[in-house]
N, C-alpha and C positions, 0 to 999 in steps of 0.2 A: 310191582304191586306185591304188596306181603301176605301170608297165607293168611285163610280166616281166624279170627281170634275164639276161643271160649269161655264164657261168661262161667260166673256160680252157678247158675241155674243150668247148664249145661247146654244154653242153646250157641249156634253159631252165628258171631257177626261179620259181616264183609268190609274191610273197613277202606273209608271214604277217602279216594285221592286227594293227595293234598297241593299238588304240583299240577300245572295248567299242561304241562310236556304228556300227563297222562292222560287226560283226558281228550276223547274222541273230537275234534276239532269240527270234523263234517257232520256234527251232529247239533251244531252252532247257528241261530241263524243268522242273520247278515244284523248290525245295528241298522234303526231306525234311522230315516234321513227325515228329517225337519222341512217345512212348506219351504218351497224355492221364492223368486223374488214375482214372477208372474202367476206362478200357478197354472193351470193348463187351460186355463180362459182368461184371455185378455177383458173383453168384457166384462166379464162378472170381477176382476180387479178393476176397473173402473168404475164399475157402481157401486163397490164398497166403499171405493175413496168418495164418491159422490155421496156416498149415505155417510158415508162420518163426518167428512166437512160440515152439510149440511145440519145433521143434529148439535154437532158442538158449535155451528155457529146461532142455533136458535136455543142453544141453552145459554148462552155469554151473556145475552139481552134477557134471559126469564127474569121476571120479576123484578126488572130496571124499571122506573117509570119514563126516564131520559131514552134509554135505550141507545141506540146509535150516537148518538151524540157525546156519548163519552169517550166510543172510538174516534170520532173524528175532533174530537177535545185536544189530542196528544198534538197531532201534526199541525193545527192551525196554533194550538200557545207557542210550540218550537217557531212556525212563521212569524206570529204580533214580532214575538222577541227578536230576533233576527232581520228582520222588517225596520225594525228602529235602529239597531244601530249600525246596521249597514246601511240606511239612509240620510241618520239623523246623525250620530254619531262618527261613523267614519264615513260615511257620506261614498263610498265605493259604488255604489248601487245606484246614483243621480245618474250616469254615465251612462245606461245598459235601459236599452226600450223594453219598455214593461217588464220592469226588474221586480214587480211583486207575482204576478204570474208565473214569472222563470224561476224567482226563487221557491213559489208555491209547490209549483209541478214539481220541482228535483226533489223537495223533501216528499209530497207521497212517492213519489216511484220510490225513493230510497227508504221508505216507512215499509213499502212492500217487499223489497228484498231484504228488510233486517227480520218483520215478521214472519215469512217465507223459510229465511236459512235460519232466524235464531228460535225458532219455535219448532223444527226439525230438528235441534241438536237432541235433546232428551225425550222427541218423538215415542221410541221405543219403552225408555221406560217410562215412562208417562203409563203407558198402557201394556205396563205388564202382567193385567191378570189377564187380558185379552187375548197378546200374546201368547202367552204360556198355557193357555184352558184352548186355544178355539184354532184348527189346522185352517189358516186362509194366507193368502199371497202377500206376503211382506210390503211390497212395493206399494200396496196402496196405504199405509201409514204415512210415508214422505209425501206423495201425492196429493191426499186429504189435504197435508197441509200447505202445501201450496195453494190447493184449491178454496182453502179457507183464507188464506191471504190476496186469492182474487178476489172473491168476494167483499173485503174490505177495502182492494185498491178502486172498483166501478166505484162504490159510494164516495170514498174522498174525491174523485175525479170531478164530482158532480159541482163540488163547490172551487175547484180549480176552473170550469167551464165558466162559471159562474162569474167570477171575480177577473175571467181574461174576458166576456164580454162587457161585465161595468167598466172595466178601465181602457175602452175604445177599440181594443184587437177585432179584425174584422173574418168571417168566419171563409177559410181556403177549402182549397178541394185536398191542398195538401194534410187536412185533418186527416184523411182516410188511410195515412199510411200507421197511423198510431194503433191499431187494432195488431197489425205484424208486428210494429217495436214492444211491443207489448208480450206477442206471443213470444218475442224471443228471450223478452228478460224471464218471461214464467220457464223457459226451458236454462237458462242459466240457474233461475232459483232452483229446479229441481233438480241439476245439474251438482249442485254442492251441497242439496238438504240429502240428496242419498248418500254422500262419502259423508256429511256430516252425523247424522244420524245414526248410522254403525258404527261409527269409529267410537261414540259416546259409548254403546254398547260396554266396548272393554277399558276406554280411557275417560276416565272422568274428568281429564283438565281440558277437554278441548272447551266445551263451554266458556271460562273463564277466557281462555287464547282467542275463543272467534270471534265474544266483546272488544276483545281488542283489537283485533282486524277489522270488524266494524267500523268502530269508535275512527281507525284513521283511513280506512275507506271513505266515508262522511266527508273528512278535511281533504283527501287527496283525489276526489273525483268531482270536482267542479261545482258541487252541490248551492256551495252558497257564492260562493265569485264565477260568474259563466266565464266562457273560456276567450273568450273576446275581449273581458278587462285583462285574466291573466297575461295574455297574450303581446297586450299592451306594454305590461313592464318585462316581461322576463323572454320575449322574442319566440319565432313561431317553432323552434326546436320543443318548446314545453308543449304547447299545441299537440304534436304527436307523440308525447309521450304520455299524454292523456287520452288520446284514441286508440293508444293498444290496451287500455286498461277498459273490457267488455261494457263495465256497468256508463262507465264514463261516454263510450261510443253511443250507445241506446241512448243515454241522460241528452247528448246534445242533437242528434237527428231529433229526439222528441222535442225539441224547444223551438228546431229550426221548422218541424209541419205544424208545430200546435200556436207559437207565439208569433213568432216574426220574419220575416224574410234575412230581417240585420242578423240575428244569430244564423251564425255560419252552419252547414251540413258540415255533420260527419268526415263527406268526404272534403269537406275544403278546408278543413282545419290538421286533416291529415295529409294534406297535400299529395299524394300520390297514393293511384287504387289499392298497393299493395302493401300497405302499413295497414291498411284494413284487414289484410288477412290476418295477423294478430291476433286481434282480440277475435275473430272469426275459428280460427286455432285452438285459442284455449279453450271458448266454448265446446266446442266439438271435441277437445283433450279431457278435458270435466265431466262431460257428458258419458262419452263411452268407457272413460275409467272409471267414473261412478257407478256406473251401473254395473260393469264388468268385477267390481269390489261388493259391492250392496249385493250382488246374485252370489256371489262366494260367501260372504259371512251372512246370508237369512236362513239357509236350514238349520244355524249353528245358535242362530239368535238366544230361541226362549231357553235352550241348557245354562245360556251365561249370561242371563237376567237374576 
């Protein structure tokens, strides 16, 4: 430190460190940490997500006069289309009992995990004055929306019930396990809308990359050919190689309690219990690394929005 300097006027100035080496260090206070991904009440992150789900989903319909019906617009034109020319045209789908059904149900469930994970990618910033103005627990942003993509999967459900009781399916007690296949794919969605969602944070191409994982998830998870025609030409080795893949595993137990006995369970198309642990694995791999990533990058979130 240099001695004091003296001005014209003859007073003395003390002059101002310029170097961080001189200045008193313990007289610093600690930075600021940013909301964690829970918060210190589970609860009250739950009903955030529950309150934003709900308002963004009663603002989507304001001032529709159709209202719901334009969400369920998407999934049933994908089915008309799909419908004919896998019936009419390539005629694959005459084979496979209550092929409009089976084809119905895969495209919502897989309507729910695109809305689910692809509506989580830009979650955060979507809502970065939110973010950045208001200390609350991260976690319920991804949440939210998953919770707002249940909401949109009960309603499509209504008209998949609907169209497997006109076209003869008779109602099993095996319906009652679709409430669990259900809660498991909501825990896969939320599974990758958290690593998805932060990672958007710093990298802005994943967007464009998870369309494309999409796009060939849709072809490579049995969505439109159940696994029973596949099975047919390309031998039961394909068969498990579509049971390790999670969403594929949920897609066909759900077809085997909701549609028909003919479609094979899960387990019989993977032929032994332990190709099930698989996709059992990677959920659980998704699950705790997601989270265990999404609670590392949320205090950091709204500096690098």
């Amino acid at each position: 430190m240099s001695a004091p300097e003296t001005t014209a006027e003859g007073f003395h100035v003390k002059p101002v460190a310029r170097d961080f080496d001189a200045i008193d260090r313990s007289t610093l206070k600690p930075p600021i940490k940013g909301p964690s991904a829970l918060g210190t009440d589970f609860r009250r992150m739950i009903g955030l997500a529950w309150t934003m789900a709900t308002a963004e989903f009663k603002l989507r319909f304001y001032g529709s006069v159709l209202g719901y019906f334009w969400q369920l617009a998407r999934p049933m034109l994908l089915f008309g289309v799909l419908m004919v020319v896998f019936t009419v045209v390539v005629r694959l789908g005459n084979d496979v009992e209550l092929y409009g059904p089976t084809l119905l149900l895969g495209i919502v469930l897989f309507t729910f995990l695109g809305d689910a994970t692809g509506g989580a990618v830009s979650a955060m910033v979507d809502r970065e004055n939110l973010v950045r103005k208001i200390d609350f627990p991260r976690m319920a942003v991804p949440v939210s929306v998953v919770i707002l993509a249940s909401f949109n999967l009960v309603l499509n459900l209504i008209p998949v019930l609907i169209f497997l009781l006109a076209s003869g399916a008779e109602i099993r007690w095996t319906w009652l396990e679709l409430p669990f296949l259900l809660l498991l794919l909501g825990v896969l969605c939320l599974a990758i809308a958290m690593i998805l969602s932060a990672l958007y944070v710093r990298f802005r191409d994943v967007r464009p990359i998870w369309e494309v994982v999409l796009q060939a998830m849709f072809y490579a998870s049995g969505v439109l050919v159940p696994v029973q025609a596949i099975q047919a030409q390309f031998g039961d080795r394909i068969e498990q190689i579509l049971m390790m893949n999670p969403f594929s595993a949920i897609l066909q137990q759900a077809r085997h309690a909701m549609i028909a006995p003919s479609h094979p369970s899960a387990l019989a198309c993977a032929h032994h219990w332990y190709v099930l642990l698989i996709p059992t694995a990677i959920t659980l791999a998704l699950l705790i690394g997601g989270f265990v990533y999404f609670n590392r990058e949320a205090p950091r979130i709204a500096e690098r929005l």
